[in-house]
DOBA-463060 format. One record per residue (C-alpha): x, y, z; residue number from 1; chain. Coordinates in nm, 3 decimals, always signed. Layout:
+---------+---------+---------+-----+----+
!       u !       v !       w !   i ! ch !
+---------+---------+---------+-----+----+
!       X !       Y !       Z ! NUM !  A !
...
+---------+---------+---------+-----+----+
This chain:
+---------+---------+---------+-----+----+
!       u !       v !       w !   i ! ch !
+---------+---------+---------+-----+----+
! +15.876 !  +7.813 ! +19.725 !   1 !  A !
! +16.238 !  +7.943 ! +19.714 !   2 !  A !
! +16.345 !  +8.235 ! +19.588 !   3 !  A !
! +16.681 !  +8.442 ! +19.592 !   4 !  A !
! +16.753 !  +8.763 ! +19.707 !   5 !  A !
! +17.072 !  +8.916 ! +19.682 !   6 !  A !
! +17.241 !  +8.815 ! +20.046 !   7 !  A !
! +17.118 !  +8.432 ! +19.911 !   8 !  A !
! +17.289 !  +8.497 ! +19.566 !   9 !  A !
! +17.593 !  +8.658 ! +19.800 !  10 !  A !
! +17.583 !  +8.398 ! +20.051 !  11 !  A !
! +17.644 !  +8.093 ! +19.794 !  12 !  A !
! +17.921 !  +8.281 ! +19.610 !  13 !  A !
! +18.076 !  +8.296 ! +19.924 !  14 !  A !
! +18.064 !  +7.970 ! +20.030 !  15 !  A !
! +18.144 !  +7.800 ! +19.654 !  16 !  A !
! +18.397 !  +8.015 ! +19.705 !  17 !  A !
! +18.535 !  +7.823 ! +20.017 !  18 !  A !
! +18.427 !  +7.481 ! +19.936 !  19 !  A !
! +18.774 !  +7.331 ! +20.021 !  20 !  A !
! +18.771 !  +7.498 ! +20.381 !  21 !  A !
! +18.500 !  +7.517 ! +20.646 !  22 !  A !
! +18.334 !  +7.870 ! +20.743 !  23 !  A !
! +18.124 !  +8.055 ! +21.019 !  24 !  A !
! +17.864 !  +8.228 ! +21.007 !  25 !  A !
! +18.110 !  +8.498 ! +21.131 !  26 !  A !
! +18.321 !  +8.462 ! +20.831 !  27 !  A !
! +17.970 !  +8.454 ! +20.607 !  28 !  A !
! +17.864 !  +8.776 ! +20.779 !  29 !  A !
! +18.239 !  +8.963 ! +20.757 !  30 !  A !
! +18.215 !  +8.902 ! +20.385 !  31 !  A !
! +17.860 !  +9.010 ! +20.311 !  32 !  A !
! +17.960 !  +9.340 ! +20.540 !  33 !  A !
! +18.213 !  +9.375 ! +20.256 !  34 !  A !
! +17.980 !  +9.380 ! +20.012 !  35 !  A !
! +17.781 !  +9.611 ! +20.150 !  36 !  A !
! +17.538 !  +9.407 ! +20.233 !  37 !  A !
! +17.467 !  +9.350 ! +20.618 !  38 !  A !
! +17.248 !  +9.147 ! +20.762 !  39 !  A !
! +17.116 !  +8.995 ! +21.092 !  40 !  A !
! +17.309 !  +8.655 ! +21.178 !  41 !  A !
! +16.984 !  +8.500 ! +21.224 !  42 !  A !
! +16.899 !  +8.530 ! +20.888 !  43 !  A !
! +17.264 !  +8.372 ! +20.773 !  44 !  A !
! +17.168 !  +8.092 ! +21.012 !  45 !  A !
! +16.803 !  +8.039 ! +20.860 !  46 !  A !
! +16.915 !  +8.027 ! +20.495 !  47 !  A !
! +17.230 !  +7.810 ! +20.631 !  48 !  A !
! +16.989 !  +7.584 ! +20.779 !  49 !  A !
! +16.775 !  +7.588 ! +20.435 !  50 !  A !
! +17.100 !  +7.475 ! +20.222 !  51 !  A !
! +17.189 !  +7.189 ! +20.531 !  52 !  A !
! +16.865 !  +7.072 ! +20.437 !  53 !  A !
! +16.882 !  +7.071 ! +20.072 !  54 !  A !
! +17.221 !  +6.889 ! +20.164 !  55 !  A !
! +17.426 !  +7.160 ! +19.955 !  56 !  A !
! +17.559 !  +7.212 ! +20.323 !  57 !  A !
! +17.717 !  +7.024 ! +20.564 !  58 !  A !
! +17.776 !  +7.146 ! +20.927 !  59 !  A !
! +18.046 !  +7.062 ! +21.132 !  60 !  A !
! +18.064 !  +7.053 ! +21.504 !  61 !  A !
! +18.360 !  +7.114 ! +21.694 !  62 !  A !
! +18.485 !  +6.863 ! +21.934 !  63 !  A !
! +18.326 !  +7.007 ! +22.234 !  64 !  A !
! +17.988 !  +7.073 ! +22.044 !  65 !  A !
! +18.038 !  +7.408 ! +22.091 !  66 !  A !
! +18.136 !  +7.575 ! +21.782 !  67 !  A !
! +17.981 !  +7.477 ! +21.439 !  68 !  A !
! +18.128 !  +7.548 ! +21.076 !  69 !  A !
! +17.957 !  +7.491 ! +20.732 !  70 !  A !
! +18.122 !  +7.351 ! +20.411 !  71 !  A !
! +17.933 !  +7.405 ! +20.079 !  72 !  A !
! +17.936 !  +7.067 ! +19.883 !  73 !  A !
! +17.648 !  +7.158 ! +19.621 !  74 !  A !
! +17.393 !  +6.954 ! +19.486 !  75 !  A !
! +17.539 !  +6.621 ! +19.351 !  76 !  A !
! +17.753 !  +6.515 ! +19.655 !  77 !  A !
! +17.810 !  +6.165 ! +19.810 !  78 !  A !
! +17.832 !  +6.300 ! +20.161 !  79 !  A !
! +17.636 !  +6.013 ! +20.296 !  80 !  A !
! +17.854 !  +5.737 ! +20.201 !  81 !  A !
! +18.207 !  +5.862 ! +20.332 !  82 !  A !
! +18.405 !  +5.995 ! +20.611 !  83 !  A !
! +18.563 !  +6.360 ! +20.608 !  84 !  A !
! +18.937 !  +6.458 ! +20.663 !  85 !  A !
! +18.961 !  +6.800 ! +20.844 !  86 !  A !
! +19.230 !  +7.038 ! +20.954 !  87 !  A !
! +19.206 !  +7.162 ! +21.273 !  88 !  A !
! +19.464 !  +7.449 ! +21.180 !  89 !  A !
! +19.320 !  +7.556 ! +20.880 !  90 !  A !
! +19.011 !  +7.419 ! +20.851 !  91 !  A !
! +19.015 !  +7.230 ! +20.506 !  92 !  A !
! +18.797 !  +6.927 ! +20.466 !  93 !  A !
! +18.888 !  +6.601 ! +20.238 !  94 !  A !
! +18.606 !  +6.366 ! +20.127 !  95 !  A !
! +18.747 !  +6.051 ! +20.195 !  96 !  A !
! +18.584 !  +5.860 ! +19.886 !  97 !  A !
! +18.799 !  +5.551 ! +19.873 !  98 !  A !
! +18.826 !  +5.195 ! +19.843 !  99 !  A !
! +18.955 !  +5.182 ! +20.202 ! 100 !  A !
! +18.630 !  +5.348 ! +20.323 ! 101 !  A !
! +18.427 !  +5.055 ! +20.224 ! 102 !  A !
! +18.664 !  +4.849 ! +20.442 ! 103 !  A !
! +18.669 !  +5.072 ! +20.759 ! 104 !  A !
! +18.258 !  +5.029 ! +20.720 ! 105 !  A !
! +18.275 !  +4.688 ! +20.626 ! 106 !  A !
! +18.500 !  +4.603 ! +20.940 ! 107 !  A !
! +18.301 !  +4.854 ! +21.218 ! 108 !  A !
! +17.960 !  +4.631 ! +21.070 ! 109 !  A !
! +18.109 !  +4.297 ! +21.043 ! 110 !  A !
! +18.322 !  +4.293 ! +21.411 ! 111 !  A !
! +18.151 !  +4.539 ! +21.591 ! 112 !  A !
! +17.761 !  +4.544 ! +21.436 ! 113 !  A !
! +17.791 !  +4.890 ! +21.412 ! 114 !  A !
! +17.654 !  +5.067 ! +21.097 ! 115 !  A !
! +17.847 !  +5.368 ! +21.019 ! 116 !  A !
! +17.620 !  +5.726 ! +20.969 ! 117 !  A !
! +17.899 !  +5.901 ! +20.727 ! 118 !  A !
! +17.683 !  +6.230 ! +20.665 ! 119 !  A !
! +17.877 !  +6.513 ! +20.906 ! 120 !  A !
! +18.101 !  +6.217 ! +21.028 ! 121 !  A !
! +18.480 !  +6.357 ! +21.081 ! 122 !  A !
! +18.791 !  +6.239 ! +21.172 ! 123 !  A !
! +18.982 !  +6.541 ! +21.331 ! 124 !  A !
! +19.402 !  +6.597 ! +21.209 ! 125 !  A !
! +19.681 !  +6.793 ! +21.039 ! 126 !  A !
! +19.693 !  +6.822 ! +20.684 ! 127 !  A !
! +19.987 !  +6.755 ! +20.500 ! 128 !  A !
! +20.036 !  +7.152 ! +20.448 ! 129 !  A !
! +19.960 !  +7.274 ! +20.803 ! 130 !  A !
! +20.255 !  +6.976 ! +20.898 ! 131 !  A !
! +20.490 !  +7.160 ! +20.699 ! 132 !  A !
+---------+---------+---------+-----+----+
């Protein structure tokens, strides 16, 4: 059984809020602080974990698998069938939901027999702002 509280009802504004850029759980605790509304991190983490589940979450993993960030992508997302585009300066994610996405997978299974996993798959850059 779910049920929401007011951190959970806090904790989703937040992140709709940001679904363009990734977060922490830093960032998700710094906001709900500014509510007045603090809370352990562990309990960010458990209801974080929750919404990865429900797949209205995806988490990110840096390149040294040290540091993760969440992006909110809500209920009716097609996270498993495409790549994502992310900044390393600022941290905004693209859904790469093209035509040439077929191709890349269609390539990687045909030459290679490889089967691409797109769900929390990421190809690291620049985006055209953070060039500028």
């Amino acid at each position: 059984m779910s049920y929401n509280t007011f951190t959970r009802t806090k904790i989703n504004e937040y992140l709709e809020s940001k679904r363009d850029i990734t977060v922490t759980v830093s960032d998700i605790s710094e906001y709900l602080k500014n509510c007045g509304c603090e809370v352990n991190v562990t309990t960010i983490y458990r209801y974080i974990d929750k919404l990865i589940t429900d797949k209205k979450v995806i988490k990110y993993v840096d390149e040294k698998g040290k540091k993760a960030t969440f992006q909110y992508v809500g209920v009716d997302n097609h996270c498993d069938s495409h790549l994502h585009l992310k900044c390393v300066k600022c941290g905004k994610v693209e859904h790469l939901e093209c035509e040439f996405m077929d191709k890349i997978a269609g390539h990687i299974d045909k030459e290679h027999g490889f089967e691409i996993q797109c769900r929390n798959s990421v190809i690291y850059g620049v985006c055209e702002k953070c060039r500028k």
